[in-house]
N, C-alpha and C positions, 0 to 999 in steps of 0.2 A: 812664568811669563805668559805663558796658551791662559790659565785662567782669567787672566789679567785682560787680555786682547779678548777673551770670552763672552766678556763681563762690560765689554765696551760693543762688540760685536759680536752678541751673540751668534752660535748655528744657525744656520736656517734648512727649514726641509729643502730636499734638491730637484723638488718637482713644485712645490707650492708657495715656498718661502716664507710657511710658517714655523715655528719652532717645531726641531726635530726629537723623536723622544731619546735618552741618554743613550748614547754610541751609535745611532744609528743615523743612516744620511738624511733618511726621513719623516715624517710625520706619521702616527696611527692609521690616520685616513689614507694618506697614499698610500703608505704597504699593506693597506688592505686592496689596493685595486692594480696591485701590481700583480701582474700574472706568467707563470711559471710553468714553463711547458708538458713537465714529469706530473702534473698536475688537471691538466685536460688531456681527458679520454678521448675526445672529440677529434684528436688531431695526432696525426701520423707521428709517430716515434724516433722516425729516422728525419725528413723534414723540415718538422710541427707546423704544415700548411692546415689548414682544416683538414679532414679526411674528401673531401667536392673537389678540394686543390690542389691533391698531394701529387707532387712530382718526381717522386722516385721511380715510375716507368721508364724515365727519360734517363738518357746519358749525362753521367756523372764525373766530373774529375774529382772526386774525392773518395777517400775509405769513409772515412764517419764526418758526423756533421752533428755540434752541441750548440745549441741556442740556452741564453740563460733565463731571456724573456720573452714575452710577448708581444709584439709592439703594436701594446694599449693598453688604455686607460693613463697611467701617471708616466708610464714607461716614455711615451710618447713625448712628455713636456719636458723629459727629464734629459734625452738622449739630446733633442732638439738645443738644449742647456748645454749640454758637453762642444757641440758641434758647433753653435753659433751664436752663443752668448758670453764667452771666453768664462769658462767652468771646467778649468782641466781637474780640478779636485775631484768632481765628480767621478772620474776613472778609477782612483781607489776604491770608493765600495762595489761600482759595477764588477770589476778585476777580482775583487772577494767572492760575490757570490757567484763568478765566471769559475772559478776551484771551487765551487760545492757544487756546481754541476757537472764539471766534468767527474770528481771525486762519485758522484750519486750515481752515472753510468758508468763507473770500471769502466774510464779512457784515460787517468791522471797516468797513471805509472807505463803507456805506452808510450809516453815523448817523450824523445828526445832532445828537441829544441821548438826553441816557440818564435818566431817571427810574425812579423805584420803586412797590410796591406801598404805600399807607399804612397805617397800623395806626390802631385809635382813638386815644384818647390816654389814655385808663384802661389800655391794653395797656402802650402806650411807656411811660408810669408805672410801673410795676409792673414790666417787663423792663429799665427803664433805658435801653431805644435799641430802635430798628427794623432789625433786622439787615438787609433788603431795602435800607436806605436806606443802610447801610454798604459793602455789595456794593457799590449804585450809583456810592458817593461814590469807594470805592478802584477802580474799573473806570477813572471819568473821571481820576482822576489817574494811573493808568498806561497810559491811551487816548490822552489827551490829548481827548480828545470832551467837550464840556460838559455839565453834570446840573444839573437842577434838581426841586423839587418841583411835579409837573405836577397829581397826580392828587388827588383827596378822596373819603375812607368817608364815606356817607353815610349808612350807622348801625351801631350794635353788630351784631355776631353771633356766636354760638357758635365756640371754636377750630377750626378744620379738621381737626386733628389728633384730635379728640376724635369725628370723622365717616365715618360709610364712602363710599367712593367715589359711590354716586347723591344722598346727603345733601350733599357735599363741593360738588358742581356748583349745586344747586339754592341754596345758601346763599351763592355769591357772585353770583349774578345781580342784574345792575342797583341792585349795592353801589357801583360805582365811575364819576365820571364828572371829565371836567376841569374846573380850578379856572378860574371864569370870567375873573377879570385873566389867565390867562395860557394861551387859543386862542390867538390869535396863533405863541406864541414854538410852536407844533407845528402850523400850517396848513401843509399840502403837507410837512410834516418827515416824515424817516423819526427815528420815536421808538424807543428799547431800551427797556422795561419788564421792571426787574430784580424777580425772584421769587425765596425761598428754594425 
């Protein structure tokens, strides 16, 4: 039946909406300008700010921190596609090569459990789904690592997207904290908190 629906509607790349080459989300040309951060020298390892940008002086609430792209060139049209074009499909291959990067830093076999960022729920309404909770869900079934829904927004806020980088930091402060039935399932756990 897939070939059949194929064959009527074709794949398309998930950045330019030309044909993709066989199994891949997409085209020659986009995954050549897709960029990879174990890949540029130029930029800090822990991060991948530029090395002019890098902000690991600064206070951290995290152990490690894995990026699988760089947000540019096709990357850009592509996420933009997940987030506000309704392309939840999309999340499968991102979620794919989110485990070869974590796999490529010796960080896969330190989790535990893998959770996501939440959205309100006037958000998830209106987009249809929480792409972060999509990532999560397709990371653990090709992990094998278990997810659950750990965390709670603890109020509106304006998009992110719609902010510049000092507004961006200041508006999720002390938005996020865990959902009280479930301390437990992440005391002493190493948790993944998956981000677009």
């Amino acid at each position: 039946m897939k070939k059949v629906i194929d064959r009527i509607f074709p794949p398309r790349c998930c950045s330019c909406d030309d044909i993709p080459e066989k199994d891949s989300p997409t085209c020659l040309k986009c995954k050549e300008l897709i960029l990879h951060p174990a890949n540029e020298l130029s930029r800090c390892g822990i991060c991948f700010m530029s090395n002019e940008k890098c902000i690991c002086s600064k206070r951290q609430y995290y152990d490690k921190f894995c990026a699988s792209f760089i947000y540019e060139g096709s990357v850009t049209k592509t996420i933009f596609k997940l987030k506000f074009r309704s392309r939840p499909d999309i999340a499968k291959s991102f979620a794919r090569q989110m485990m070869l990067s974590l796999k490529e830093r010796d960080m896969l076999s330190d989790i535990d459990i893998i959770t996501f960022i939440p959205m309100s729920s006037f958000a998830k309404f209106t987009r249809g789904y929480n792409q972060s909770q999509l990532l999560a869900k397709y990371l653990s079934q090709y992990s094998g690592i278990p997810y659950d829904g750990l965390l709670m927004k603890l109020h509106r806020t304006k998009a992110q997207h719609t902010l510049n980088n000092i507004s961006r930091s200041g508006n999720l402060l002390g938005l996020f904290e865990p959902i009280k039935d479930k301390t437990e399932l992440i005391r002493g756990k190493t948790v993944l908190v998956v981000d677009d």
